[in-house]
C-alpha positions in Angstrom: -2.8 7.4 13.9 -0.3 8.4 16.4 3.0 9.3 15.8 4.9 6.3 16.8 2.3 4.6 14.5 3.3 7.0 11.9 7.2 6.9 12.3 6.7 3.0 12.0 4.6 3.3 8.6 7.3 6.0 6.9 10.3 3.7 7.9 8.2 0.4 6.5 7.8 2.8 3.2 11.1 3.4 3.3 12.3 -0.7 3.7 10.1 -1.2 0.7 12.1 1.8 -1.8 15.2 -0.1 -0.3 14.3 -3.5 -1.4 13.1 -1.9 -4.7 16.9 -0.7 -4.9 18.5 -3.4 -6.5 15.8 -3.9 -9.2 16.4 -0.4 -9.9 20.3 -0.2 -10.5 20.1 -3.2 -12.4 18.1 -1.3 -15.1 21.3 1.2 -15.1 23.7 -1.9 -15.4 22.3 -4.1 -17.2 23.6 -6.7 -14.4 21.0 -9.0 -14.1 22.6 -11.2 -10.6 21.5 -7.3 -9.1 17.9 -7.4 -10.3 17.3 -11.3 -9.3 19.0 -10.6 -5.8 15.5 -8.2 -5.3 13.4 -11.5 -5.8 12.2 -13.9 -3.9 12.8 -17.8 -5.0 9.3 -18.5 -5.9 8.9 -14.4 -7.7 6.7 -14.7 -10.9 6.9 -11.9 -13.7 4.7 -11.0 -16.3 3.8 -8.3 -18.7 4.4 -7.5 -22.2 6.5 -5.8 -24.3 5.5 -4.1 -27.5 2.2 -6.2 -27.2 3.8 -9.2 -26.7 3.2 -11.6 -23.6 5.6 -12.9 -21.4 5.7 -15.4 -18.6 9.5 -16.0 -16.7 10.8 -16.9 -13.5 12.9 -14.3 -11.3 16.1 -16.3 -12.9 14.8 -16.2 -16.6 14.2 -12.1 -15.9 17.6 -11.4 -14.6 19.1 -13.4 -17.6 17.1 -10.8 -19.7 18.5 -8.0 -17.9 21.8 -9.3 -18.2 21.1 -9.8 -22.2 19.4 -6.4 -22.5 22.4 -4.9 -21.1 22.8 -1.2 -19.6 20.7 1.9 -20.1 22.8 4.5 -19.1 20.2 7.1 -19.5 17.4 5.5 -18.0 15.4 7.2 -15.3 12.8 6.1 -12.6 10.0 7.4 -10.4 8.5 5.2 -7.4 4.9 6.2 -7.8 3.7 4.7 -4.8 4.2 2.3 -2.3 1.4 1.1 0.0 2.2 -1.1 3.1 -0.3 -3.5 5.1 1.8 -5.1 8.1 4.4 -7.8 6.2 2.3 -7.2 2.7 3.2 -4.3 -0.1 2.7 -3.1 -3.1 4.9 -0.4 -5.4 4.7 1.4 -8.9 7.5 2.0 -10.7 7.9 3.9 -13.8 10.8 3.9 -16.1 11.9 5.8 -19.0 14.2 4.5 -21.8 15.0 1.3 -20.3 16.7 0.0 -23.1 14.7 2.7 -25.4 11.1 1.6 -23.7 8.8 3.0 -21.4 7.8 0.3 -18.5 5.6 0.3 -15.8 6.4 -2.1 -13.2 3.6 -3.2 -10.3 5.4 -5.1 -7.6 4.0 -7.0 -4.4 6.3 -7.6 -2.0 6.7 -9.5 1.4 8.6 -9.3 4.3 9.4 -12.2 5.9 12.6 -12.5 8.9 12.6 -8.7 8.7 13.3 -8.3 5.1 11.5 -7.3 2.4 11.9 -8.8 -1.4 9.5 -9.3 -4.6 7.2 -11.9 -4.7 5.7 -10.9 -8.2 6.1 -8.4 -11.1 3.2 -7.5 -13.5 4.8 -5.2 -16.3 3.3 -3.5 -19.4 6.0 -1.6 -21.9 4.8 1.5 -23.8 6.0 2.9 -27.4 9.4 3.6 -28.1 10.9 7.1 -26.7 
């Protein structure tokens, strides 16, 4: 790879953590318009929580955000982000989000030069 190539790549990483921003402050805020702004229209979510399966809409998850309200204290970690032209995919872990682990996998597109979540597969883990 040269280095244009790899200037290119570390700036498309980069475009992905900033599209990931939004989903991530809304976790702080509890504002749930924030996280759904990170989403595409069509954005599916699913996961569980505490064992328990869930299936929502991008709308239906930021109304859950906006229930759960803030978590002052919660922290985050991108794992990883792996880009393929327009295509991605990111991990994100968070701690005490509303007093739960998660582990978020997102796939994300970029379309018109911008980059937003097309799906969300989640999994909670035991209380902190």
């Amino acid at each position: 790879m040269n280095i244009q190539n790899e200037k290119q790549s570390f700036n498309e990483i980069k475009a992905v953590a900033k599209a990931l921003a939004p989903y991530i402050e809304s976790a702080k805020t509890g504002d749930g318009t924030v996280s759904r702004s990170a989403f595409y229209e069509h954005a599916h979510i699913v996961g569980s929580i505490e064992g328990n399966y869930y299936s929502m809409t991008a709308d239906e998850f930021g109304g859950a955000v906006t229930q759960g309200g803030p978590s002052e204290n919660v922290q985050h970690h991108i794992a990883w982000i792996d880009v393929s032209g327009p295509a991605a995919a990111a991990k994100v872990e968070f701690i005490d989000w509303s007093g739960l682990r998660f582990t978020d996998f997102f796939i994300l597109y970029k379309k018109a030069g911008q980059w937003k979540i097309s799906g969300k597969v989640y999994d909670s883990h035991s209380k902190n």
